[in-house]
N, CA, C and O atoms as a printed pandas DataFrame, in Angstrom:
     atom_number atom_name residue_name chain_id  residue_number  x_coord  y_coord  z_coord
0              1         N          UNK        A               1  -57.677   71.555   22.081
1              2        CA          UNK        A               1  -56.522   71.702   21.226
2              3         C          UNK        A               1  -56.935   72.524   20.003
3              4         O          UNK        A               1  -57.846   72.017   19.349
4              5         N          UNK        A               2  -56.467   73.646   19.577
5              6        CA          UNK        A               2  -56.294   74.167   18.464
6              7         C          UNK        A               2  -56.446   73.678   17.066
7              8         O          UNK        A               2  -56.435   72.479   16.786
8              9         N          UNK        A               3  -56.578   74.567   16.256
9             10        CA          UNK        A               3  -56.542   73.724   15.097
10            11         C          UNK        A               3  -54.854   73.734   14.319
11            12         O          UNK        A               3  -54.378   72.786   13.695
12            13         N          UNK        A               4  -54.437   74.553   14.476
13            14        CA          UNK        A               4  -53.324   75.124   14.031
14            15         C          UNK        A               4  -52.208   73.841   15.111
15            16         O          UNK        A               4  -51.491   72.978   14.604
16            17         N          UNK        A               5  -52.350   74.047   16.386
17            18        CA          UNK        A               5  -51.942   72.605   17.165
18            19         C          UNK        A               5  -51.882   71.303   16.278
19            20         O          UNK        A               5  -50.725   71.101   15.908
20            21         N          UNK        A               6  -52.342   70.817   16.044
21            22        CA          UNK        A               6  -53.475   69.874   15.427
22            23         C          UNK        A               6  -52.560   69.866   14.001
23            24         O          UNK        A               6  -51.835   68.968   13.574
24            25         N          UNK        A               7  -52.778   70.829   13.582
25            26        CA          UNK        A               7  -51.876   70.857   11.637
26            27         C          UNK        A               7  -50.306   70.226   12.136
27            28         O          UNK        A               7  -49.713   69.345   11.512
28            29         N          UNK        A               8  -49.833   70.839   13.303
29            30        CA          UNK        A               8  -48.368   71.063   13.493
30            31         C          UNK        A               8  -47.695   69.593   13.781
31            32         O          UNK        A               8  -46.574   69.217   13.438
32            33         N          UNK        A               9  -48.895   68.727   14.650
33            34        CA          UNK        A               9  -48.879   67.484   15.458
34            35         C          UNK        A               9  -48.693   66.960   13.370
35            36         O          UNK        A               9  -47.749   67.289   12.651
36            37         N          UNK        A              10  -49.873   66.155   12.966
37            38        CA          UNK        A              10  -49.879   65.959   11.913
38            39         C          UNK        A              10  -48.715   66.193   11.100
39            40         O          UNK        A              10  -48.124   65.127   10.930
40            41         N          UNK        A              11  -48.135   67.181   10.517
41            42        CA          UNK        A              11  -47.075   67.723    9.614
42            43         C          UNK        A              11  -45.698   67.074   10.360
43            44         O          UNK        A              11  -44.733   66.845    9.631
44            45         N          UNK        A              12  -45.577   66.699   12.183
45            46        CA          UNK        A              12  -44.452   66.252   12.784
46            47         C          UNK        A              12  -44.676   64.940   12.182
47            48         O          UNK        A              12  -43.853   64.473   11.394
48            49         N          UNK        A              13  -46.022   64.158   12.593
49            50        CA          UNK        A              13  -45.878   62.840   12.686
50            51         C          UNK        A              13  -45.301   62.222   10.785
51            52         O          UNK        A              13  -44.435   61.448   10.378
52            53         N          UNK        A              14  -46.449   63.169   10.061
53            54        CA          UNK        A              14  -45.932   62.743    8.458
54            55         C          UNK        A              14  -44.459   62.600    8.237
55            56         O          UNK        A              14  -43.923   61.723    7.560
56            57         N          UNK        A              15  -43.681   63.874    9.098
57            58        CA          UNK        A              15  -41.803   63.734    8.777
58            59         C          UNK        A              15  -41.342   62.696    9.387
59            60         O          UNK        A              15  -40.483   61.979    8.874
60            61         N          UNK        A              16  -41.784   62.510   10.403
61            62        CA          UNK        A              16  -41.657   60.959   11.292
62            63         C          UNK        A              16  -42.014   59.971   10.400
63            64         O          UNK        A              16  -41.011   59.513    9.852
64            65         N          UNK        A              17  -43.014   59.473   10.044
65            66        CA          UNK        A              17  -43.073   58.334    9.202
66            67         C          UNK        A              17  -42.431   57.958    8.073
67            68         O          UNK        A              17  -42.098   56.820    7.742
68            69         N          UNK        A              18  -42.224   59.325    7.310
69            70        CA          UNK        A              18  -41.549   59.460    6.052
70            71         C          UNK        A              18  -40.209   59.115    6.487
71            72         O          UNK        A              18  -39.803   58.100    5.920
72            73         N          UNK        A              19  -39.531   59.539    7.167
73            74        CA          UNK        A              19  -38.176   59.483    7.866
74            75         C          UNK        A              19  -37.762   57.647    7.972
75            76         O          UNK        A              19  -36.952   56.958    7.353
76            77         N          UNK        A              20  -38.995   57.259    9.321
77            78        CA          UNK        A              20  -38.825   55.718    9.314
78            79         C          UNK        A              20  -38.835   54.924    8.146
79            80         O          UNK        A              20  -37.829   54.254    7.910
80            81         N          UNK        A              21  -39.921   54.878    7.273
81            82        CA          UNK        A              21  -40.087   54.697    6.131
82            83         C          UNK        A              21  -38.877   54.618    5.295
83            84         O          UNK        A              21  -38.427   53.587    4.797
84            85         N          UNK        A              22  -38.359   55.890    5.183
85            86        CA          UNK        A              22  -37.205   56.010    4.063
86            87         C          UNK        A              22  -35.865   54.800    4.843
87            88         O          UNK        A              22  -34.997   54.021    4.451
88            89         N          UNK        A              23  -36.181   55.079    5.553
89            90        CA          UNK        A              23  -34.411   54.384    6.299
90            91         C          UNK        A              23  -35.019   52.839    6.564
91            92         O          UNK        A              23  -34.013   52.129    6.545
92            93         N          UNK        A              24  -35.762   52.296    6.716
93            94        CA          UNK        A              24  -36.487   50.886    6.566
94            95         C          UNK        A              24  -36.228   50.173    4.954
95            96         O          UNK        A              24  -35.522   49.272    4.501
96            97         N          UNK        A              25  -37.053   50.967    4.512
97            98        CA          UNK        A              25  -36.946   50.764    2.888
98            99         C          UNK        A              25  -35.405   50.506    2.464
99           100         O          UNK        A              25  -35.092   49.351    2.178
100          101         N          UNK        A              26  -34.537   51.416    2.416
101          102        CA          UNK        A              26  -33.114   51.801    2.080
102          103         C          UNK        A              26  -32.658   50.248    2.633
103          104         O          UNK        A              26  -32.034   49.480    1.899
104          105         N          UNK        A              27  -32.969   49.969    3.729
105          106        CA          UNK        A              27  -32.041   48.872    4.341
106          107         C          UNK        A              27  -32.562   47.309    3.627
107          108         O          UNK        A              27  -31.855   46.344    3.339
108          109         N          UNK        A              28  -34.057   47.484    3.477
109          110        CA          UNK        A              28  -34.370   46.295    2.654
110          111         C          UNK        A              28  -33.790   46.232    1.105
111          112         O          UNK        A              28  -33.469   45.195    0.525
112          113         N          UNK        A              29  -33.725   47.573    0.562
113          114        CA          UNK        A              29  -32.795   47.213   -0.814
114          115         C          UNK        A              29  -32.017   46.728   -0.812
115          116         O          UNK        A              29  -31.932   45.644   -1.389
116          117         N          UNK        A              30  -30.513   47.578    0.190
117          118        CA          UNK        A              30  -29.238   46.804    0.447
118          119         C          UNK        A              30  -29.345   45.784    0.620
119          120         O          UNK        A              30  -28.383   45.190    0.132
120          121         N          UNK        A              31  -30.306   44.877    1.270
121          122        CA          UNK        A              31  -29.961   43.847    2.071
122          123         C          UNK        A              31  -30.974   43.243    0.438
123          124         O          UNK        A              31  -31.632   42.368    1.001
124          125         N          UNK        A              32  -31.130   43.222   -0.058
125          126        CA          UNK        A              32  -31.690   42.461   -1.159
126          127         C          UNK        A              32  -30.579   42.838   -2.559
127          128         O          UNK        A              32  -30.384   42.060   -3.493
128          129         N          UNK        A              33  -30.179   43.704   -2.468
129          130        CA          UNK        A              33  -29.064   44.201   -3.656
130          131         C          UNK        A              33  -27.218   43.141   -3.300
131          132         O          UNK        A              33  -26.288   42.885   -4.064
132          133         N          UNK        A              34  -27.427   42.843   -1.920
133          134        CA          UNK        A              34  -26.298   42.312   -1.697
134          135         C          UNK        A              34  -26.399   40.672   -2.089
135          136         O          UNK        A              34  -25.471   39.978   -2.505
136          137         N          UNK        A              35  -27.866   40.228   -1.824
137          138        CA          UNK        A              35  -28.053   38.738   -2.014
138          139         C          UNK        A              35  -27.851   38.865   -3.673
139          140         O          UNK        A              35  -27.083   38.089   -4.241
140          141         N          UNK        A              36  -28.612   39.927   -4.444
141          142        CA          UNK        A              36  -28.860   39.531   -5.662
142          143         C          UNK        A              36  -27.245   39.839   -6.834
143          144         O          UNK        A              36  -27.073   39.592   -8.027
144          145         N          UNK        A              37  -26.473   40.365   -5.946
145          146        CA          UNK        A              37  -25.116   40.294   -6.166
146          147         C          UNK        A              37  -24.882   38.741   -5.669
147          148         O          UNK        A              37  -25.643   37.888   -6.126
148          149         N          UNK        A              38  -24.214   38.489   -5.071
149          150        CA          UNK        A              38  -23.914   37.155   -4.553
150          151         C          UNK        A              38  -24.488   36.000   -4.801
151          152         O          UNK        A              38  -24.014   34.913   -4.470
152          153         N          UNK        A              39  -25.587   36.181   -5.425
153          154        CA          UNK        A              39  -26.333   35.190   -6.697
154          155         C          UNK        A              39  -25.894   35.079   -8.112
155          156         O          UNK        A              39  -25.758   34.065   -8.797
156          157         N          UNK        A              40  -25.640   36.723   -8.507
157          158        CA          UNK        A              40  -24.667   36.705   -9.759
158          159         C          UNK        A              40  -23.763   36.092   -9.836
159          160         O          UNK        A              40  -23.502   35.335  -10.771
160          161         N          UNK        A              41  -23.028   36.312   -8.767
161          162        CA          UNK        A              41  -20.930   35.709   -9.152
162          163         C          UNK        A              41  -21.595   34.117   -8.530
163          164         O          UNK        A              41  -21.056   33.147   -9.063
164          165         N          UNK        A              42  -22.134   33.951   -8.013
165          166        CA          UNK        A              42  -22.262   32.234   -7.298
166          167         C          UNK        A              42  -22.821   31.808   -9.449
167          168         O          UNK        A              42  -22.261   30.941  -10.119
168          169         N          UNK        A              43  -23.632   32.453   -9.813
169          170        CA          UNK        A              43  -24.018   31.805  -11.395
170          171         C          UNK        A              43  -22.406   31.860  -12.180
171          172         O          UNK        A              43  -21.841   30.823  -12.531
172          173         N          UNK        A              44  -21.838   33.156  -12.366
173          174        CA          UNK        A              44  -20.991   33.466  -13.167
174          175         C          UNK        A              44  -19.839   32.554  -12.727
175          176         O          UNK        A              44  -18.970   32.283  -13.555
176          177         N          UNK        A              45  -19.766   32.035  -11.416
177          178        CA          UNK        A              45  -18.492   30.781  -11.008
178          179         C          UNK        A              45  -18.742   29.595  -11.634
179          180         O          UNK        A              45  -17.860   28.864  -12.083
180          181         N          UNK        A              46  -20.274   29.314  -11.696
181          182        CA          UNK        A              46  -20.655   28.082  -12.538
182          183         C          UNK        A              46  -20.103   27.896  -13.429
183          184         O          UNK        A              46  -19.389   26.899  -13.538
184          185         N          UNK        A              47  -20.295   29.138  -14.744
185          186        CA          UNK        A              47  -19.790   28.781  -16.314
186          187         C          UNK        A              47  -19.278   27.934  -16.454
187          188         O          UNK        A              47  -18.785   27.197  -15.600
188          189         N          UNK        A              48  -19.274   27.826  -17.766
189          190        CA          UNK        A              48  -17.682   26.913  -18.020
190          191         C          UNK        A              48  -16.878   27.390  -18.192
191          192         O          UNK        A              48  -15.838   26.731  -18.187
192          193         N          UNK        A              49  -16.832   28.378  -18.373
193          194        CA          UNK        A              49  -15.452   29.293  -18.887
194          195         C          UNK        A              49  -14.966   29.907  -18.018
195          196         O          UNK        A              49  -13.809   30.323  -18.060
196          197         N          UNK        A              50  -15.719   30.072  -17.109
197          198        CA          UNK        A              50  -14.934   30.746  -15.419
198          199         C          UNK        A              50  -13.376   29.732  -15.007
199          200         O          UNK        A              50  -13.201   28.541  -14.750
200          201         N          UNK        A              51  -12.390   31.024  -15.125
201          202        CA          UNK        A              51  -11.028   30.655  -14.718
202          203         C          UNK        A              51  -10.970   30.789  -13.230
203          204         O          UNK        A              51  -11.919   31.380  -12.715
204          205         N          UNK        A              52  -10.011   30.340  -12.442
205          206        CA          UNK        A              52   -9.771   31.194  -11.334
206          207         C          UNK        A              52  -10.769   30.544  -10.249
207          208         O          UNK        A              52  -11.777   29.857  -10.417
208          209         N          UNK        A              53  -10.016   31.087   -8.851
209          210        CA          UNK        A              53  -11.153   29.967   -7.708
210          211         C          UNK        A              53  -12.512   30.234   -7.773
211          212         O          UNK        A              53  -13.142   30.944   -8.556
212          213         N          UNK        A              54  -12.886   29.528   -6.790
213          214        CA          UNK        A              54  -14.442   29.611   -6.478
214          215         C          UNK        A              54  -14.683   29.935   -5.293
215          216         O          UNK        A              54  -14.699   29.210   -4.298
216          217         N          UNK        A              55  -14.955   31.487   -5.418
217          218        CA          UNK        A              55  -15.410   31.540   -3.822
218          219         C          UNK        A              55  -17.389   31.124   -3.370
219          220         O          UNK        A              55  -18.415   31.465   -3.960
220          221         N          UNK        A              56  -17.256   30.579   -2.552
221          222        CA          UNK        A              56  -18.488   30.245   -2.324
222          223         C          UNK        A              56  -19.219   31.458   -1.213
223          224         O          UNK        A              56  -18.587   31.893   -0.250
224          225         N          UNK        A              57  -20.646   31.897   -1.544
225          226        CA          UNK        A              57  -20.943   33.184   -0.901
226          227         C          UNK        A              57  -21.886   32.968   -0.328
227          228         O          UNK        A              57  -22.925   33.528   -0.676
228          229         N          UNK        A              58  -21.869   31.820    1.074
229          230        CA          UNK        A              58  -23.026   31.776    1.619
230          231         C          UNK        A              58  -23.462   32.451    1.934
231          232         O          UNK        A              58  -23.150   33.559    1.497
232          233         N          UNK        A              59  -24.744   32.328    3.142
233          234        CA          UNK        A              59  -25.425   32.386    3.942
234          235         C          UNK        A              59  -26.054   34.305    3.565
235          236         O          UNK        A              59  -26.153   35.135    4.468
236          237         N          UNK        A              60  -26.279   34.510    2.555
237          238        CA          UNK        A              60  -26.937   35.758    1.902
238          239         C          UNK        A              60  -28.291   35.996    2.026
239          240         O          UNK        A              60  -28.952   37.027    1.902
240          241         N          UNK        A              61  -28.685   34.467    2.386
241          242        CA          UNK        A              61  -30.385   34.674    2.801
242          243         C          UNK        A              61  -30.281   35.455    4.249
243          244         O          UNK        A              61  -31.297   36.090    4.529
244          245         N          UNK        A              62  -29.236   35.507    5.189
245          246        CA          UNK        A              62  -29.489   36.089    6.556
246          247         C          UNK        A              62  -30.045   37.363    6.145
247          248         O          UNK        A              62  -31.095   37.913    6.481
248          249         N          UNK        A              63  -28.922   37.797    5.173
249          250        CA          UNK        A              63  -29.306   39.151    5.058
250          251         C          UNK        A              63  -30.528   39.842    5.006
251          252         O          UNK        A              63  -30.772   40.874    5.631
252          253         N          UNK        A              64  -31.500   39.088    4.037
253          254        CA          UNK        A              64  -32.677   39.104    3.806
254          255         C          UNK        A              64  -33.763   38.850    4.787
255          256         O          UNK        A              64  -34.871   39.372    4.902
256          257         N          UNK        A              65  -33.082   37.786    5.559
257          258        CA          UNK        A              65  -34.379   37.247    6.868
258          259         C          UNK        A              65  -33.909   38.654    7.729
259          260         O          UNK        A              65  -34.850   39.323    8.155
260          261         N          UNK        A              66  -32.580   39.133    8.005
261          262        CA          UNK        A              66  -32.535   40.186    8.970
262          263         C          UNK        A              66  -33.076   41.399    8.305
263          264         O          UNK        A              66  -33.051   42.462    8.925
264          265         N          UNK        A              67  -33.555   41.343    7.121
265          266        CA          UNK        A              67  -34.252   42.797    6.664
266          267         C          UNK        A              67  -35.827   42.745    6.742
267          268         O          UNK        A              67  -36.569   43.659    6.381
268          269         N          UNK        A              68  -36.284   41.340    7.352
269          270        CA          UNK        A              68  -37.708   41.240    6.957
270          271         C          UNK        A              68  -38.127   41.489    8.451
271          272         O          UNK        A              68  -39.162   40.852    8.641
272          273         N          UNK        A              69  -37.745   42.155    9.586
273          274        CA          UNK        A              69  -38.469   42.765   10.660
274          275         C          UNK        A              69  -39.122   43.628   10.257
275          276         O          UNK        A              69  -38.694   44.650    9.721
276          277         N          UNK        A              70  -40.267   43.343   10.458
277          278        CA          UNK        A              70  -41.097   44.688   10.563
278          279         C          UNK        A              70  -41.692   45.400   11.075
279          280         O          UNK        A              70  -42.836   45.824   10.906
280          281         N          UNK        A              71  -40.603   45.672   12.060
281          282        CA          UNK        A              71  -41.440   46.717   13.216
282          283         C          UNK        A              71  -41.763   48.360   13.015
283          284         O          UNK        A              71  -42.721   49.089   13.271
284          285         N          UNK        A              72  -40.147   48.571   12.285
285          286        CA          UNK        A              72  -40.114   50.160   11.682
286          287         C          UNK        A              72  -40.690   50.545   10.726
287          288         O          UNK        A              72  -40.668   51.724   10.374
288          289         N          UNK        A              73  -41.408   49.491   10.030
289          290        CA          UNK        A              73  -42.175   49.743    8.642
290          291         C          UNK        A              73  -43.643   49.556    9.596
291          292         O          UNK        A              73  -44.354   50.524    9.330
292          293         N          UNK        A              74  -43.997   49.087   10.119
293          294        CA          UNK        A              74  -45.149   49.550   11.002
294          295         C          UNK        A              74  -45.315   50.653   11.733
295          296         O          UNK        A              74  -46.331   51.336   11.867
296          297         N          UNK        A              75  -44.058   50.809   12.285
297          298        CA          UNK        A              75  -44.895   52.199   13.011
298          299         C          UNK        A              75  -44.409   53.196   12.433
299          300         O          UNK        A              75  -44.288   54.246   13.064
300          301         N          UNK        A              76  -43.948   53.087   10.862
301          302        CA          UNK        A              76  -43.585   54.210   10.074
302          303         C          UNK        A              76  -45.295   54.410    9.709
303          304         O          UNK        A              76  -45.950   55.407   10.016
304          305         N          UNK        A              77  -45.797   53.245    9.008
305          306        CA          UNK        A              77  -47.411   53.339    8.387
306          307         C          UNK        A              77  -48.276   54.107    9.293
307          308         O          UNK        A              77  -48.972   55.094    9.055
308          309         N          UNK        A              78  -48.061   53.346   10.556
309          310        CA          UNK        A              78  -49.356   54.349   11.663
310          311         C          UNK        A              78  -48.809   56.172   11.779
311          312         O          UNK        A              78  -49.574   57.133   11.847
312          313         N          UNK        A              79  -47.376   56.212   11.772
313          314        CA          UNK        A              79  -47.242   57.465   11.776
314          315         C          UNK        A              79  -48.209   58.027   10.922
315          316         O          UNK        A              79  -49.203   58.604   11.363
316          317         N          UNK        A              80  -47.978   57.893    9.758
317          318        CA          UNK        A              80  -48.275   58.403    8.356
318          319         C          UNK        A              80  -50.239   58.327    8.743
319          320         O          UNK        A              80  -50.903   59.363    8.741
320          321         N          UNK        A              81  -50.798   57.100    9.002
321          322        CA          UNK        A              81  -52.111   57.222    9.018
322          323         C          UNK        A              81  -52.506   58.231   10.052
323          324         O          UNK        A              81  -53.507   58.904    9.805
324          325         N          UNK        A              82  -51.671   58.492   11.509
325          326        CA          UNK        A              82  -52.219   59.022   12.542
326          327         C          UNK        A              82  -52.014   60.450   11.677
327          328         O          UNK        A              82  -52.956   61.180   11.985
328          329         N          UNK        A              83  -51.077   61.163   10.647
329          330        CA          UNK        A              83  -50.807   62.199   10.235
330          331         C          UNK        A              83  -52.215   62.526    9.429
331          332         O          UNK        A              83  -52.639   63.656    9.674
332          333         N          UNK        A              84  -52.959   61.805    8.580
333          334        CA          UNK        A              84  -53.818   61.613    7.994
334          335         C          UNK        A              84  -54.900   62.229    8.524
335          336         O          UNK        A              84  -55.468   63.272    8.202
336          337         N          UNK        A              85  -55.241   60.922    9.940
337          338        CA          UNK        A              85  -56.444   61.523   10.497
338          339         C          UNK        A              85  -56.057   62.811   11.278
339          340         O          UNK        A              85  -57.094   63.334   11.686
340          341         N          UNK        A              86  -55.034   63.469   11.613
341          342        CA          UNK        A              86  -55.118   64.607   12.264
342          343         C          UNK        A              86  -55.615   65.526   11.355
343          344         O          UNK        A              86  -56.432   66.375   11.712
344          345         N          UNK        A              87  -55.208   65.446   10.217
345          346        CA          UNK        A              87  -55.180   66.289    9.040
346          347         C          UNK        A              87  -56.594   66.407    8.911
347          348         O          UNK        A              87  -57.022   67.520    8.605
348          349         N          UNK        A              88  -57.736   65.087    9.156
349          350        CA          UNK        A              88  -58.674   65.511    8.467
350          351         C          UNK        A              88  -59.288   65.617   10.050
351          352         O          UNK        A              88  -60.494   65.432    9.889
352          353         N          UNK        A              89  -59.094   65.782   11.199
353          354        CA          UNK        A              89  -59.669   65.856   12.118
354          355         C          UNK        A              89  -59.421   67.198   11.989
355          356         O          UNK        A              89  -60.533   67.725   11.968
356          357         N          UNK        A              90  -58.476   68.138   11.879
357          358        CA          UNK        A              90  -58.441   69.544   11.825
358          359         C          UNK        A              90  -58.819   70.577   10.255
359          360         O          UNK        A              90  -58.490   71.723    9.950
360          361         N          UNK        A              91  -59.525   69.675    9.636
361          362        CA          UNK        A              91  -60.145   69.922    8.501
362          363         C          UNK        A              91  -61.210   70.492    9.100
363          364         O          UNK        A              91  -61.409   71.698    9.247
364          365         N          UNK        A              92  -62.298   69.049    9.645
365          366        CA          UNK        A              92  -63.552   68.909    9.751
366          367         C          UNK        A              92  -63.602   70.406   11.041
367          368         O          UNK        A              92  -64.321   71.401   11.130
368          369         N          UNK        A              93  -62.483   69.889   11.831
369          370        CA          UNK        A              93  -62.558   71.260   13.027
370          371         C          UNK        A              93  -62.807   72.632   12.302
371          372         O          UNK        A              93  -63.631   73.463   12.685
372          373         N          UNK        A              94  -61.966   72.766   11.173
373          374        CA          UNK        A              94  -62.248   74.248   10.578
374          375         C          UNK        A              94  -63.676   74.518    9.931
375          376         O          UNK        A              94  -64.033   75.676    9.711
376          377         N          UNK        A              95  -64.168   73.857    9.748
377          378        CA          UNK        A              95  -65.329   73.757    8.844
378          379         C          UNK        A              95  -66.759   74.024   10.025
379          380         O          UNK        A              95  -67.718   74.776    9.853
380          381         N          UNK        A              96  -66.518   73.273   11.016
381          382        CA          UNK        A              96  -67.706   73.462   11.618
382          383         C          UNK        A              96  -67.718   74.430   12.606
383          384         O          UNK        A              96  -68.758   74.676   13.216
């Protein structure tokens, strides 16, 4: 395999990981931005001064247990490491 092969493999897999990565990440915010909403108004219903019903906003931890798979945040990381070592496997190739 080439070295220039080799850069191209690397530079795919880095957009690949970065890609998984970004859209993994994104979904654990939401899914943590929605609980930490729904923690607010569940406090702000408490007050005392809160008029008006009470909606109750369960079950917000799902959200969170369904964001804690981590399969796509794994094989986002190995992307990224396998990008790494190509990188320096076609380093060392140029050099010697």
């Amino acid at each position: 395999m080439s070295i220039e092969t080799i850069k191209i493999i690397a530079a795919i897999f880095g957009i690949v990981g970065s890609g998984i990565l970004a859209y993994r990440v994104t979904g654990i915010l939401s899914a943590l931005s929605l609980v930490a909403g729904c923690h607010e108004v569940n406090i702000q219903q408490l007050m005392p001064n809160h008029q008006g019903d009470i909606h109750n906003l369960d079950n917000s931890t799902a959200h969170v247990e369904k964001s804690e798979k981590k399969g796509l945040l794994i094989t986002g990381f190995i992307f990224f490491i396998l990008s790494g070592v190509l990188q320096l496997i076609a380093l060392l190739m140029a050099n010697a």
